[in-house]
C-alpha positions as CSV (number, residue, x, y, z in Angstrom):
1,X,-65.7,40.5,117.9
2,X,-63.1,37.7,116.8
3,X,-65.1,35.1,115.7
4,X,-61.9,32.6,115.9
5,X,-62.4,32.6,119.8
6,X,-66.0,31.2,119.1
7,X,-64.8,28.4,117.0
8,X,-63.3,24.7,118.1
9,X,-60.4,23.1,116.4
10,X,-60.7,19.5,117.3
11,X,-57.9,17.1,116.1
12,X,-57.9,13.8,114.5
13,X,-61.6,14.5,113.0
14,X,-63.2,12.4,111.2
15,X,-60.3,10.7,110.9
16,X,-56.2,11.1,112.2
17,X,-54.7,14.3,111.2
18,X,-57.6,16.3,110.5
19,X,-58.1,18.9,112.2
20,X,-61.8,20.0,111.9
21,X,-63.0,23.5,112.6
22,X,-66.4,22.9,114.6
23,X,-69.3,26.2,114.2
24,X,-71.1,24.3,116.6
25,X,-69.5,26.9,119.8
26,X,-70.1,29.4,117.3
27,X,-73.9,28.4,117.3
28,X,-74.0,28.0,120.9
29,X,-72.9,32.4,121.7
30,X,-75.8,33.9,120.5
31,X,-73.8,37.1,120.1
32,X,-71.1,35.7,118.3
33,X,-73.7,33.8,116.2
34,X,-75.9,37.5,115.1
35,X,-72.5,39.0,114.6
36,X,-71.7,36.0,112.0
37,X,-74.8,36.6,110.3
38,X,-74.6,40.4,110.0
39,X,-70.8,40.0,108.8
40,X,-71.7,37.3,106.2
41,X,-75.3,39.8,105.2
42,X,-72.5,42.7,104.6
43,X,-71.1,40.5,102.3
44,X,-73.4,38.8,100.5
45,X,-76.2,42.0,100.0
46,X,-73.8,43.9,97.4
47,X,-74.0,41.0,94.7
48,X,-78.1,41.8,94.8
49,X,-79.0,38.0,94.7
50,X,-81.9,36.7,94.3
51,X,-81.9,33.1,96.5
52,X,-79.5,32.2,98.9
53,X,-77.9,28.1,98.9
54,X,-76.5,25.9,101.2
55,X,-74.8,23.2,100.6
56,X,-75.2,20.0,102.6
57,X,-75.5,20.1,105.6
58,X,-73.9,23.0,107.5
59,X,-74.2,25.1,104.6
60,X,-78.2,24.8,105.6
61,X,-77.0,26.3,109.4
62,X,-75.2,29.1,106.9
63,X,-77.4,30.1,104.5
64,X,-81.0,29.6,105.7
65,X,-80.7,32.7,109.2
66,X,-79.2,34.5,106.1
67,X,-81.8,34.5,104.0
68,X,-84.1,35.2,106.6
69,X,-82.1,37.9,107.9
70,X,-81.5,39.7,104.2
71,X,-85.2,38.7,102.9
72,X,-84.4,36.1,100.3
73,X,-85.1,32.7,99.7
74,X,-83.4,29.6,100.5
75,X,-82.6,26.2,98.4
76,X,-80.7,23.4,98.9
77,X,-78.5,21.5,97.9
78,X,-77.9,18.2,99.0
79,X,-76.4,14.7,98.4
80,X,-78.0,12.5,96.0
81,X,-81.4,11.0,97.2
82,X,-81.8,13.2,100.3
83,X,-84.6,15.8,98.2
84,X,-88.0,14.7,97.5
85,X,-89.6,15.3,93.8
86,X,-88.2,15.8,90.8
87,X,-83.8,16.3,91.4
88,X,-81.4,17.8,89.1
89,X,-78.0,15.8,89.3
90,X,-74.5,16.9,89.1
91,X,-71.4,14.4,89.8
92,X,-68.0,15.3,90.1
93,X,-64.5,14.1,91.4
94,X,-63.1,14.0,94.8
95,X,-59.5,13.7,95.8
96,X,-60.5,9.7,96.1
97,X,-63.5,8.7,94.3
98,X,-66.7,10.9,93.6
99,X,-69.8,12.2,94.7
100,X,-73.2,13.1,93.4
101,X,-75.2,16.1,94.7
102,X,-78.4,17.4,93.7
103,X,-81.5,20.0,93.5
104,X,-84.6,19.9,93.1
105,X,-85.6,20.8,89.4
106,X,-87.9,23.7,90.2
107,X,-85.6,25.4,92.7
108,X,-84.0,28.4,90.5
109,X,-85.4,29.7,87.5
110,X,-83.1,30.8,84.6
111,X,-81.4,34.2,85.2
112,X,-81.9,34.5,88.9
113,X,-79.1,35.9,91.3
114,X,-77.6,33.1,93.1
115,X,-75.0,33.1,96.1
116,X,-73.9,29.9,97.5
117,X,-72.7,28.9,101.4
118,X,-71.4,26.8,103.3
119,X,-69.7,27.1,106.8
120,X,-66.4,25.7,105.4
121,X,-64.3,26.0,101.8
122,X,-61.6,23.7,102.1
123,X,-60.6,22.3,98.5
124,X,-63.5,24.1,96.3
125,X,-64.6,21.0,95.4
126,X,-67.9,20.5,96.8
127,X,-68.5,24.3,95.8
128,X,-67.1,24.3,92.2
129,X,-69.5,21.5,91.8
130,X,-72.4,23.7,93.4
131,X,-71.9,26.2,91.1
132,X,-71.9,24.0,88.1
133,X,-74.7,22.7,88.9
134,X,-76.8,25.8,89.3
135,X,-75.3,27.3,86.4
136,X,-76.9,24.3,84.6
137,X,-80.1,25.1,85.7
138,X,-79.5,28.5,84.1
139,X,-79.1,30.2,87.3
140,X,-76.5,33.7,87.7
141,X,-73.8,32.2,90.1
142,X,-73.2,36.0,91.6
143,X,-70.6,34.6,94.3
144,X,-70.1,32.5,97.0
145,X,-69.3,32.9,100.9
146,X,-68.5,31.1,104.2
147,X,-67.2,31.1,107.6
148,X,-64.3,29.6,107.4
149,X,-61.5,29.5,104.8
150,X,-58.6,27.3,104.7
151,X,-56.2,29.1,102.8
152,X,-53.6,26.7,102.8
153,X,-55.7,24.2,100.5
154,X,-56.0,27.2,98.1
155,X,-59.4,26.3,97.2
156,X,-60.4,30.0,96.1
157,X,-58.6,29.3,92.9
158,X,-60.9,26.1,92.1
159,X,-63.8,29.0,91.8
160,X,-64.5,31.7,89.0
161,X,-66.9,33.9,91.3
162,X,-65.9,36.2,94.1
163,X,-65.9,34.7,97.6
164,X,-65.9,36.3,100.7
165,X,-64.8,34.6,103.9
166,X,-65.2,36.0,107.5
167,X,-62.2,33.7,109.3
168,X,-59.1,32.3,107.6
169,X,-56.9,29.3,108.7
170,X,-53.2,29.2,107.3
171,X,-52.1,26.0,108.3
């Protein structure tokens, strides 16, 4: 199946010459959606983790029918102030400005097997910053994975884990 025919490019989003990549179609085919899952569970199951985590807010949609489908657990990771009890901060830069996200303290114990997701790696920002985080917590980053890559903002080479992708953009 060619998950690219599941997927709406919709211009001048959020703002006027983006061009965002919406999963939501994707969501809506059930077929297309199981065959996401299974293609990102092929993935992911070789790096043996431990817990699955998405990142804020789509990476939720990613990550949490994965765990469910492989058997692992879940966390999140969210933007600053959005988690209840006792958070784990990690700041870092943006393109313009900065952002803060966060996890709850008691979410990964030292040495477990960690692969993060989201539905999208644009830049690697968001990610690298995901990673550094849980790393902090003592956590084995193991890898990363999403739906959609795009290449052409080469943010692969903003990560030092493997990532796996399922459909790339070029332009």
């Amino acid at each position: 199946m060619d998950l690219k025919q599941h997927i709406r490019a919709i211009p001048d989003f959020p703002e006027p010459g983006i061009l965002f990549y919406d999963i939501s179609t994707l969501l809506m085919h059930p077929a297309a959606w199981r065959t996401t899952v299974e293609r990102l569970g092929a993935e992911v199951l070789p790096r043996r983790p431990d817990l699955l985590v998405g990142i804020e807010s789509r990476g939720f949609l990613t990550a949490a029918p994965l765990a469910l489908h492989l058997g692992l657990g879940f966390i999140m990771v969210r933007k600053k102030g959005k988690l209840p009890g006792e958070t784990i901060r990690h700041s870092y830069d943006l393109e313009y400005g900065s952002d803060t996200i966060e996890v709850q303290a008691d979410a990964v114990r030292p040495g477990q097997r960690v692969v993060v997701l989201d539905d999208l790696l644009a830049t690697g920002g968001t990610m690298r910053a995901t990673v550094e985080l849980l790393r902090g917590l003592g956590a084995e980053v193991v890898g990363a994975a999403c739906i959609i890559e795009l290449t052409f903002l080469e943010g692969r080479s903003r990560l030092d884990i493997p990532l796996s992708s399922l459909v790339a953009y070029d332009s």
